[in-house]
CHARMM internal coordinates of N, CA and C (Angstrom, degrees):
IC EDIT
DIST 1 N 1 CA 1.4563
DIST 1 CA 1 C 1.5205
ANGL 1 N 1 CA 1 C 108.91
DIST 1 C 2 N 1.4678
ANGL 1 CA 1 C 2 N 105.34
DIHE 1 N 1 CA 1 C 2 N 127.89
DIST 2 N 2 CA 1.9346
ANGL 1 C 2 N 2 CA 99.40
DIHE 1 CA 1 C 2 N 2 CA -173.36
DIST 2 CA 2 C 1.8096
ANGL 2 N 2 CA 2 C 96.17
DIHE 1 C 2 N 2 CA 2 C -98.33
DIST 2 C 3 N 1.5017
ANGL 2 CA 2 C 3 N 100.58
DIHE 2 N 2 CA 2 C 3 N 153.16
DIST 3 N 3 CA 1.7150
ANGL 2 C 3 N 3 CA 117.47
DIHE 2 CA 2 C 3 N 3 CA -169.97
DIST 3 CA 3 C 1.6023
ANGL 3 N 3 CA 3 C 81.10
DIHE 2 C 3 N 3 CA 3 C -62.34
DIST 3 C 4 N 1.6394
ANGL 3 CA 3 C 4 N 120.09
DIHE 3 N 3 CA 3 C 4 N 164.26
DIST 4 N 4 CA 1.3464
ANGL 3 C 4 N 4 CA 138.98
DIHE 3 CA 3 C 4 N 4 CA -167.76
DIST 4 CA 4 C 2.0047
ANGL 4 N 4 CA 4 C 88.18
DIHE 3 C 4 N 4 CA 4 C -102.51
DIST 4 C 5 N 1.6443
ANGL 4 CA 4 C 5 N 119.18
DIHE 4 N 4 CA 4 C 5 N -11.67
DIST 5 N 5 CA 1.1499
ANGL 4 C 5 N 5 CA 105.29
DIHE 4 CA 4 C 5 N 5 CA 168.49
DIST 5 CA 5 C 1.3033
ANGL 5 N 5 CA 5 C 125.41
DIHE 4 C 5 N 5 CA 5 C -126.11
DIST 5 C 6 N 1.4221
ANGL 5 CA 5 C 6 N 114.83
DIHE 5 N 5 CA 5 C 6 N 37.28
DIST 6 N 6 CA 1.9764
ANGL 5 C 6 N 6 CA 126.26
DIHE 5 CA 5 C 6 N 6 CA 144.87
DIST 6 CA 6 C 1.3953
ANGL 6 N 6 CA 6 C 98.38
DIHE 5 C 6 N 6 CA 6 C -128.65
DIST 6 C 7 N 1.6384
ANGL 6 CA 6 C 7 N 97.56
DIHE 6 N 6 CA 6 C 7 N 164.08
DIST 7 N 7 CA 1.1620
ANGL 6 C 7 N 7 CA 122.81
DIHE 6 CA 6 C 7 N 7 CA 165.14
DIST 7 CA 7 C 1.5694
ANGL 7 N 7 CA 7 C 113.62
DIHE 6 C 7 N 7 CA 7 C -132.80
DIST 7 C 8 N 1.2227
ANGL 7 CA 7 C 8 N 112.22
DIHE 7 N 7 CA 7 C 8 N 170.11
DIST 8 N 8 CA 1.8606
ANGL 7 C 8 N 8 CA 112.60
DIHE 7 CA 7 C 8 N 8 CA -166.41
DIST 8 CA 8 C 1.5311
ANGL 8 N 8 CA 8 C 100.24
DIHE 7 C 8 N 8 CA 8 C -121.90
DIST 8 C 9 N 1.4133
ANGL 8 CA 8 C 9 N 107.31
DIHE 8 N 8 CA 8 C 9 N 95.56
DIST 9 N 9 CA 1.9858
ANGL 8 C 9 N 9 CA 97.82
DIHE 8 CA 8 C 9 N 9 CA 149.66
DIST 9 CA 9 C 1.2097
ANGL 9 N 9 CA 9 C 108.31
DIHE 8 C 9 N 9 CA 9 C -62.47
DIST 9 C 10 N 1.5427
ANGL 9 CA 9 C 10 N 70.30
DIHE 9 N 9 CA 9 C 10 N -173.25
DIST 10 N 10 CA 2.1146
ANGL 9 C 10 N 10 CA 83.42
DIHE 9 CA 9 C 10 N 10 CA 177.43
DIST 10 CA 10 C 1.3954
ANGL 10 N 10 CA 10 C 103.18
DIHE 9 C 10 N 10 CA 10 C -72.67
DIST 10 C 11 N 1.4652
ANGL 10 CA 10 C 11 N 120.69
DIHE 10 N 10 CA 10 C 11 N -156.43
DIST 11 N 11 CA 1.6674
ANGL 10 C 11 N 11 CA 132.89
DIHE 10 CA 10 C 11 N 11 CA 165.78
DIST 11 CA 11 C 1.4171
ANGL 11 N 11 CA 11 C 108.79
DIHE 10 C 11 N 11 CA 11 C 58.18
DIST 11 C 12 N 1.6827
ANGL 11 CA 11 C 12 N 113.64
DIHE 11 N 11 CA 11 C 12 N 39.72
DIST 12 N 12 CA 1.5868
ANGL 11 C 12 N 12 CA 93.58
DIHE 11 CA 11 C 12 N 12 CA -170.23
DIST 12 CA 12 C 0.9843
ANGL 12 N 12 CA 12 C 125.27
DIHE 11 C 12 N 12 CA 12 C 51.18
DIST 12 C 13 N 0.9308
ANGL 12 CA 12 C 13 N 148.43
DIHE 12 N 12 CA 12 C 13 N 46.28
DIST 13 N 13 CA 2.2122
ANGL 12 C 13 N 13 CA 159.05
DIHE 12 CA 12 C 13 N 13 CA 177.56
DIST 13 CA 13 C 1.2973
ANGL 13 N 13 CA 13 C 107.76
DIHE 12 C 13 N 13 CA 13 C -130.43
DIST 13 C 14 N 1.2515
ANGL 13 CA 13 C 14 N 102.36
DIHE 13 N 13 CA 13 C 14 N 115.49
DIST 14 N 14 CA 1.3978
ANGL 13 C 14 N 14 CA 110.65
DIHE 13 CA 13 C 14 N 14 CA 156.98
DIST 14 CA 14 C 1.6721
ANGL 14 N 14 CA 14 C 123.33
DIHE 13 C 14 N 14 CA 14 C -115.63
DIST 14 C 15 N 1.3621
ANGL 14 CA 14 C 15 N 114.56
DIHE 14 N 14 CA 14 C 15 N 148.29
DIST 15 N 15 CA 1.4189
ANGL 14 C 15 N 15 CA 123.10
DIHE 14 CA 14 C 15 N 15 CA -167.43
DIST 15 CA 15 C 1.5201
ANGL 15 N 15 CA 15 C 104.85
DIHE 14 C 15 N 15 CA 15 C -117.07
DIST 15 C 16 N 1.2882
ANGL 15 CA 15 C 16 N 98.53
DIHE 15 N 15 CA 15 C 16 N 122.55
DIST 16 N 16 CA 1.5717
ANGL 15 C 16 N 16 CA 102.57
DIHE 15 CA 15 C 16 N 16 CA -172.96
DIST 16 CA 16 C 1.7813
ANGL 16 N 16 CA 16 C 83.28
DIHE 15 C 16 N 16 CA 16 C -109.03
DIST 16 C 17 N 1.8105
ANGL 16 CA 16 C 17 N 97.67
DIHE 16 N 16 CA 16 C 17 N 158.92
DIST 17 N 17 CA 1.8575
ANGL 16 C 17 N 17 CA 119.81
DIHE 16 CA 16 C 17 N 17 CA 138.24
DIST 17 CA 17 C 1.2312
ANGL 17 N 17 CA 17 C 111.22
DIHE 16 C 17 N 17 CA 17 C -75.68
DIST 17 C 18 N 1.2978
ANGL 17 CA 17 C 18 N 99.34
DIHE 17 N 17 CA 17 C 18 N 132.94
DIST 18 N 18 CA 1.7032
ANGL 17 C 18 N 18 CA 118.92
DIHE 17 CA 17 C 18 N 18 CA 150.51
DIST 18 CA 18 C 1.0395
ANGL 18 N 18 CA 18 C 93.44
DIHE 17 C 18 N 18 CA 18 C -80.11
DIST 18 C 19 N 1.8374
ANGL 18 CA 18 C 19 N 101.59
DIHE 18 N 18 CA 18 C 19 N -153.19
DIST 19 N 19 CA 1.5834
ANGL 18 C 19 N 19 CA 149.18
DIHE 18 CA 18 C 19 N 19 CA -132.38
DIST 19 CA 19 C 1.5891
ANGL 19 N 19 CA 19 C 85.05
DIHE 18 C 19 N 19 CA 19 C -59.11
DIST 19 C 20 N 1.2149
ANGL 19 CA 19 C 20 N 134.29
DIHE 19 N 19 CA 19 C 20 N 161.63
DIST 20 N 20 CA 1.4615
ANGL 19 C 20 N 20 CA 129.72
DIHE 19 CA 19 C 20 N 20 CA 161.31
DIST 20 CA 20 C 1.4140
ANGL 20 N 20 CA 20 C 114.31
DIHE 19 C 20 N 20 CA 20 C 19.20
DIST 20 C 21 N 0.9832
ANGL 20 CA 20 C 21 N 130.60
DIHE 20 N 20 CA 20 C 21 N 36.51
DIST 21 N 21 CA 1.2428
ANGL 20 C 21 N 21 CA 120.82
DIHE 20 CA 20 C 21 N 21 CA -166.93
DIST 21 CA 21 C 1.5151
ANGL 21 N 21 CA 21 C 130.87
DIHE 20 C 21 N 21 CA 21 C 56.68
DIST 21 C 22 N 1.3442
ANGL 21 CA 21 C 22 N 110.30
DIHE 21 N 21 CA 21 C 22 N -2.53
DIST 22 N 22 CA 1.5845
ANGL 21 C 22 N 22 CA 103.31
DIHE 21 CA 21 C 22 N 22 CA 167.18
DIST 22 CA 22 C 1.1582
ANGL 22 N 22 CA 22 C 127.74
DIHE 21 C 22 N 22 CA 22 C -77.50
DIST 22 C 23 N 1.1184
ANGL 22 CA 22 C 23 N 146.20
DIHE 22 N 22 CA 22 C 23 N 12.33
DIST 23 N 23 CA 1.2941
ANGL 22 C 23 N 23 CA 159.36
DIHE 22 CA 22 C 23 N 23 CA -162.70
DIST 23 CA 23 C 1.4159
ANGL 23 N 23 CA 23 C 122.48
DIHE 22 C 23 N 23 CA 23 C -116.63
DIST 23 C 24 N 1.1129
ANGL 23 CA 23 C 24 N 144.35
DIHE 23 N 23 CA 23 C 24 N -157.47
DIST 24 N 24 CA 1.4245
ANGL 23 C 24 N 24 CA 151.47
DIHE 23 CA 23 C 24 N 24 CA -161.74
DIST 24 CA 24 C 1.7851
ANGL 24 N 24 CA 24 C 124.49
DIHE 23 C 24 N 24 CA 24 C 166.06
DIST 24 C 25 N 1.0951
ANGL 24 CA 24 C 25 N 101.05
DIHE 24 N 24 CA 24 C 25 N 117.56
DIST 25 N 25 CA 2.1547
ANGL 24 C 25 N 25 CA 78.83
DIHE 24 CA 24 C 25 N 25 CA -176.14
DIST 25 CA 25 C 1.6302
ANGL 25 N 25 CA 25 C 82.02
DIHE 24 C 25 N 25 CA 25 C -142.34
DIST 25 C 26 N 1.4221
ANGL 25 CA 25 C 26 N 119.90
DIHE 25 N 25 CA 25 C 26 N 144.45
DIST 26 N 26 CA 1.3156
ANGL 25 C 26 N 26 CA 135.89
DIHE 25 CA 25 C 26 N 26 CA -168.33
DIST 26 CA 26 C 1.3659
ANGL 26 N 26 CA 26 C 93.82
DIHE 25 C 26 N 26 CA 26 C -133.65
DIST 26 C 27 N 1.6964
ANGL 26 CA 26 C 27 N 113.19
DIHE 26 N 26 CA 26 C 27 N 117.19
DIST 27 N 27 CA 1.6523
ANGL 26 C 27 N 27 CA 105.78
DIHE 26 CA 26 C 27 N 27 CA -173.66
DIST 27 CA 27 C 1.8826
ANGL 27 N 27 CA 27 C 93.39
DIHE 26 C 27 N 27 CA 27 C -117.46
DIST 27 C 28 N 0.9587
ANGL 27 CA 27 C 28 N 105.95
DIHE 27 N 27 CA 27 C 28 N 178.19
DIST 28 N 28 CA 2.0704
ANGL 27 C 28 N 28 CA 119.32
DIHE 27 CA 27 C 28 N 28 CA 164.49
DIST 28 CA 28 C 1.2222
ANGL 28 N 28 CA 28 C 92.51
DIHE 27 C 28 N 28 CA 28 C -132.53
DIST 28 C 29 N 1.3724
ANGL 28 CA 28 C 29 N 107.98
DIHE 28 N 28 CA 28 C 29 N 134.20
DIST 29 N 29 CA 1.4350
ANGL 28 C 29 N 29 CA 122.90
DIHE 28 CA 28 C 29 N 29 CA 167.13
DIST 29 CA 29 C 1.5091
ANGL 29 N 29 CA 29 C 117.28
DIHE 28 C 29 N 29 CA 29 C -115.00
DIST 29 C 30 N 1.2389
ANGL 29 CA 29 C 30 N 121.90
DIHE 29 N 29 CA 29 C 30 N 132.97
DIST 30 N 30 CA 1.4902
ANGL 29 C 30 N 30 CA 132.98
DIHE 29 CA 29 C 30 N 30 CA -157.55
DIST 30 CA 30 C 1.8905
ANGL 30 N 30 CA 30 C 90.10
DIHE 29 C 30 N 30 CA 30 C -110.18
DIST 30 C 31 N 1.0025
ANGL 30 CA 30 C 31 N 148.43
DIHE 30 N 30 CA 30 C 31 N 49.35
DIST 31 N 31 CA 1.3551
ANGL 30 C 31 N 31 CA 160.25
DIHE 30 CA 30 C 31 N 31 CA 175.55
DIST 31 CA 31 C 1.8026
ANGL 31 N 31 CA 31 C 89.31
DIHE 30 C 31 N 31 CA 31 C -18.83
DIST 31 C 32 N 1.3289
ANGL 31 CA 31 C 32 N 123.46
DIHE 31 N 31 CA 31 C 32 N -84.49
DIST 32 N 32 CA 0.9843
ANGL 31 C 32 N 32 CA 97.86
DIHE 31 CA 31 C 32 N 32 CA -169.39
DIST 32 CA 32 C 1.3631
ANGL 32 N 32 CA 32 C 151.89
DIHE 31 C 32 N 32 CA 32 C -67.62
DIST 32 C 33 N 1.6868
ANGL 32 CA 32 C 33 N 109.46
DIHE 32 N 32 CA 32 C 33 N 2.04
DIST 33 N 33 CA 1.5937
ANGL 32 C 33 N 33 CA 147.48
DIHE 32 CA 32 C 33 N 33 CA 178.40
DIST 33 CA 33 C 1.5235
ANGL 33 N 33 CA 33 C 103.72
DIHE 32 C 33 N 33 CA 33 C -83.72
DIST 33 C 34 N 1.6285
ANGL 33 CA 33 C 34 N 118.33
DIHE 33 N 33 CA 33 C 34 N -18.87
DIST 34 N 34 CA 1.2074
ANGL 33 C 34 N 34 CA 120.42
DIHE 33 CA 33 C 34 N 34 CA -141.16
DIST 34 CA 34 C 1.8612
ANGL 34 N 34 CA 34 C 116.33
DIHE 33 C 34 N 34 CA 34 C 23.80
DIST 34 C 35 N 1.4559
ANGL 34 CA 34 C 35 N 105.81
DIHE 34 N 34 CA 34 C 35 N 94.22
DIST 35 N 35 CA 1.4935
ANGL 34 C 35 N 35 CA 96.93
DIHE 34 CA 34 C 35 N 35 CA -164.01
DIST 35 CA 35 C 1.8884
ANGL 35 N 35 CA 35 C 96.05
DIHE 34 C 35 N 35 CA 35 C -155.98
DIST 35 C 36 N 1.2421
ANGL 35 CA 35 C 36 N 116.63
DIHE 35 N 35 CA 35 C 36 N 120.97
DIST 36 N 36 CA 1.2548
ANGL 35 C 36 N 36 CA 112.54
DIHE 35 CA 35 C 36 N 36 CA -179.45
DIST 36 CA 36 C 1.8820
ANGL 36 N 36 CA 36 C 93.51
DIHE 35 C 36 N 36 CA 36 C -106.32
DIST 36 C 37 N 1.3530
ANGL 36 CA 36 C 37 N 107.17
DIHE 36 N 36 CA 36 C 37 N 152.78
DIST 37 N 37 CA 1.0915
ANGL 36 C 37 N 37 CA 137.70
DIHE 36 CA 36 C 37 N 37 CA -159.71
DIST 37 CA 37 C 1.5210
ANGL 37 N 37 CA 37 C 98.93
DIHE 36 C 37 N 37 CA 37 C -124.93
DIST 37 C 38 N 1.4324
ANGL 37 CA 37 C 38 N 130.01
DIHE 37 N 37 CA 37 C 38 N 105.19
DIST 38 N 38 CA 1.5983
ANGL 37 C 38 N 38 CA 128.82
DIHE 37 CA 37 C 38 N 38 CA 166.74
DIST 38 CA 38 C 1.2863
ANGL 38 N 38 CA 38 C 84.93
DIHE 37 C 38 N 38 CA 38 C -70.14
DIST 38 C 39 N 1.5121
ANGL 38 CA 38 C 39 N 108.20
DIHE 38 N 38 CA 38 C 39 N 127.86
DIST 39 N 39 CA 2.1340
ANGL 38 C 39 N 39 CA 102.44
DIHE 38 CA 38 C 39 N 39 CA 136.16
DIST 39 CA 39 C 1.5683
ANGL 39 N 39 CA 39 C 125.01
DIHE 38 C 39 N 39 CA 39 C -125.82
DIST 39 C 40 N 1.5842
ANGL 39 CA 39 C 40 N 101.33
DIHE 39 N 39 CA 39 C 40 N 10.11
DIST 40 N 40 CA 1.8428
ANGL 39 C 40 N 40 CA 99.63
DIHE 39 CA 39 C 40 N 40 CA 178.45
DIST 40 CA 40 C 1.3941
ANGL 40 N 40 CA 40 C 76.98
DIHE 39 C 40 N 40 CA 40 C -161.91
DIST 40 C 41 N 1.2767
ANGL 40 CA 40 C 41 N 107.90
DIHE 40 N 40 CA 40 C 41 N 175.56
DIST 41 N 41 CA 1.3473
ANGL 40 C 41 N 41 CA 141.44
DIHE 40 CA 40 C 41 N 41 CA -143.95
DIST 41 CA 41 C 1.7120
ANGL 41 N 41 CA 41 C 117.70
DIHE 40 C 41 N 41 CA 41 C 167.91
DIST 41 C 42 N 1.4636
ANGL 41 CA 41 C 42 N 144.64
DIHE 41 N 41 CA 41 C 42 N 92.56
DIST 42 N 42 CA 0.8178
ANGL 41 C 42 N 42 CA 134.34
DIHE 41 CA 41 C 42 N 42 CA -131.72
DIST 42 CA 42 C 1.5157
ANGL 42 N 42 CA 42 C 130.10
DIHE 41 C 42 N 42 CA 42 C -178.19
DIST 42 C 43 N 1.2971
ANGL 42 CA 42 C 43 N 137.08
DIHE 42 N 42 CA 42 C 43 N -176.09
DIST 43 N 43 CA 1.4548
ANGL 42 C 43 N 43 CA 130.50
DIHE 42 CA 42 C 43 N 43 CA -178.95
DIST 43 CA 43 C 1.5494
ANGL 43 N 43 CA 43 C 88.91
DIHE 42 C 43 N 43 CA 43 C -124.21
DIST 43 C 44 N 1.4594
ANGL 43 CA 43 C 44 N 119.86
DIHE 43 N 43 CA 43 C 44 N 151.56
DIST 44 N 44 CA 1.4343
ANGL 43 C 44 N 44 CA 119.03
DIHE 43 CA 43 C 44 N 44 CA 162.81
DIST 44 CA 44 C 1.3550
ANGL 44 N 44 CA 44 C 143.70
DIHE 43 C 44 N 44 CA 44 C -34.62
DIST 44 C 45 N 1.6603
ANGL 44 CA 44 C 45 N 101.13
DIHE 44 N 44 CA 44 C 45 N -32.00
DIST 45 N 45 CA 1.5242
ANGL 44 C 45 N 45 CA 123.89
DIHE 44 CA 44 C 45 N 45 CA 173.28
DIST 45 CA 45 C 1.4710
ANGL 45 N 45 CA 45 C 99.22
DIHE 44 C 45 N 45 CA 45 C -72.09
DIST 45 C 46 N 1.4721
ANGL 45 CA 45 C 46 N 130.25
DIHE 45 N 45 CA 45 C 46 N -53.17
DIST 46 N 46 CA 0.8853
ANGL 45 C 46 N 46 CA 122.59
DIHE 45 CA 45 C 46 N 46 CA -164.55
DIST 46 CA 46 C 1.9749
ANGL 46 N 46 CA 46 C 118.61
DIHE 45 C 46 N 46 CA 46 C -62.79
DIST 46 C 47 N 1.5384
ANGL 46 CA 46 C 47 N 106.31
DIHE 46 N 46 CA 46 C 47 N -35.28
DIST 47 N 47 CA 1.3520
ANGL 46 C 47 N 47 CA 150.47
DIHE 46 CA 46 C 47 N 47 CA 171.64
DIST 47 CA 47 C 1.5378
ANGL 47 N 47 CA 47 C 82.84
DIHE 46 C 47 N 47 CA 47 C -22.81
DIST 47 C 48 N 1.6544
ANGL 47 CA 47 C 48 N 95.94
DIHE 47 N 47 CA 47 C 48 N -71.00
DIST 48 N 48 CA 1.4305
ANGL 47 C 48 N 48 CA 99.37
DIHE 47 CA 47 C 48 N 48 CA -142.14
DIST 48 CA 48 C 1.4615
ANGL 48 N 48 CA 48 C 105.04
DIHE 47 C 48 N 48 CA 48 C -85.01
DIST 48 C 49 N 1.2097
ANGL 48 CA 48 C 49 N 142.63
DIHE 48 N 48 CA 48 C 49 N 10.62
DIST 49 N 49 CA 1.2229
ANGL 48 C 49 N 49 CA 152.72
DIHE 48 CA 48 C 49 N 49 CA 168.29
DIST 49 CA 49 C 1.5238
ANGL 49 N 49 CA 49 C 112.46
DIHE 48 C 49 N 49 CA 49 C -78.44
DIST 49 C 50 N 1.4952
ANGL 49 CA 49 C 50 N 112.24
DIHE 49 N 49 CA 49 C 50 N -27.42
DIST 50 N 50 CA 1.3401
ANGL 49 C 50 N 50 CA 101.12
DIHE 49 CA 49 C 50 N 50 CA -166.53
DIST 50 CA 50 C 2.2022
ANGL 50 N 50 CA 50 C 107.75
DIHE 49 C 50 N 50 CA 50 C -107.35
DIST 50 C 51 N 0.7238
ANGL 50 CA 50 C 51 N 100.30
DIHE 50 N 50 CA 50 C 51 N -150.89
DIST 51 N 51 CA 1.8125
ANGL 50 C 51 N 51 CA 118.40
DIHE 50 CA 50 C 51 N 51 CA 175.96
DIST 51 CA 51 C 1.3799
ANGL 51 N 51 CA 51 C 112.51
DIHE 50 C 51 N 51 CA 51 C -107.27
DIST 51 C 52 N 1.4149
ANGL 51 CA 51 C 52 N 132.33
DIHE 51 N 51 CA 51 C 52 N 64.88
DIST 52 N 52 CA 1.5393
ANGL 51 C 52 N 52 CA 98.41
DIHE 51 CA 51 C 52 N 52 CA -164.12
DIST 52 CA 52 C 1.7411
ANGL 52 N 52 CA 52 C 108.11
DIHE 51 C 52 N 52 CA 52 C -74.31
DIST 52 C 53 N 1.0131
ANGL 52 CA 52 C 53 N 129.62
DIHE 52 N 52 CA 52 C 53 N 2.21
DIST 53 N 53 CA 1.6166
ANGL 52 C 53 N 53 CA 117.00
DIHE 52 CA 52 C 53 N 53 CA 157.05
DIST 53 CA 53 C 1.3133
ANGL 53 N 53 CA 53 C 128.40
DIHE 52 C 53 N 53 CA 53 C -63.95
DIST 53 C 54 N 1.8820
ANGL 53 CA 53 C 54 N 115.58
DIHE 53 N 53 CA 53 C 54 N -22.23
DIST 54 N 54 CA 1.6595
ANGL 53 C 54 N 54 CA 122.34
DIHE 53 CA 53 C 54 N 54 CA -179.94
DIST 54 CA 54 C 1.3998
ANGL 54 N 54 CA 54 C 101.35
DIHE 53 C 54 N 54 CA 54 C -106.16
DIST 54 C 55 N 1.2490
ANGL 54 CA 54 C 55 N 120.35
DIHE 54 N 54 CA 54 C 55 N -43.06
DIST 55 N 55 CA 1.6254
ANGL 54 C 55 N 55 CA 118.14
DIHE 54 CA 54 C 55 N 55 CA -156.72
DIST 55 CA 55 C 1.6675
ANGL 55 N 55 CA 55 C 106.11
DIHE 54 C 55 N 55 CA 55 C -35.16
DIST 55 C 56 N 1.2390
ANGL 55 CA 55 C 56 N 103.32
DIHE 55 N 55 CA 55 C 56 N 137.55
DIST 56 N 56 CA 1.9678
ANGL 55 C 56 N 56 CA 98.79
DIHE 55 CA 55 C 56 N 56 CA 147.05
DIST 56 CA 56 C 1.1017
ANGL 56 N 56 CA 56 C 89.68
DIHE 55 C 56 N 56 CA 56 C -140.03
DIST 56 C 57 N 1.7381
ANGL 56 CA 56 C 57 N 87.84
DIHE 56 N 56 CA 56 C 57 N 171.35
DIST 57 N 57 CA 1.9848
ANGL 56 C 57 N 57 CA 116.02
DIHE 56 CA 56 C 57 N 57 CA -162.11
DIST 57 CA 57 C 1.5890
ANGL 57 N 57 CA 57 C 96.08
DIHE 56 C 57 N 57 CA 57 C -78.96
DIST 57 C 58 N 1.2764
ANGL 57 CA 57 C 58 N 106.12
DIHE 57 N 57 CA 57 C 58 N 150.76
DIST 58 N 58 CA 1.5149
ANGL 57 C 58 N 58 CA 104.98
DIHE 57 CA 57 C 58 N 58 CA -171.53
DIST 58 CA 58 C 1.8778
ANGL 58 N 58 CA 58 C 99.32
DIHE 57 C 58 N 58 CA 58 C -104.80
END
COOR INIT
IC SEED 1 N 1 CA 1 C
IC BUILD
């Protein structure tokens, strides 16, 4: 059963809600490193501007 606040691109990425839902956080998870990877951080508008399957954090 997936939480009602992430969703899964491809590339191993998952996209969680923040605060009330205005928010956005796009992580990579390295499962066997146990190692989460920030690569966005964000408002919804911003969300939807980008790739969250390619983006990385600059």
């Amino acid at each position: 059963m997936q939480d009602r606040g992430a969703s899964v691109p491809e590339n191993r990425r998952d996209a969680f809600d923040g605060r009330d839902n205005d928010d956005r956080l796009i992580v990579a998870v390295a499962y066997k490193l146990q190692i989460v990877y920030v690569k966005f951080v964000g408002t919804h508008k911003e969300y939807d501007a980008v790739d969250a399957e390619t983006i990385d954090a600059a």
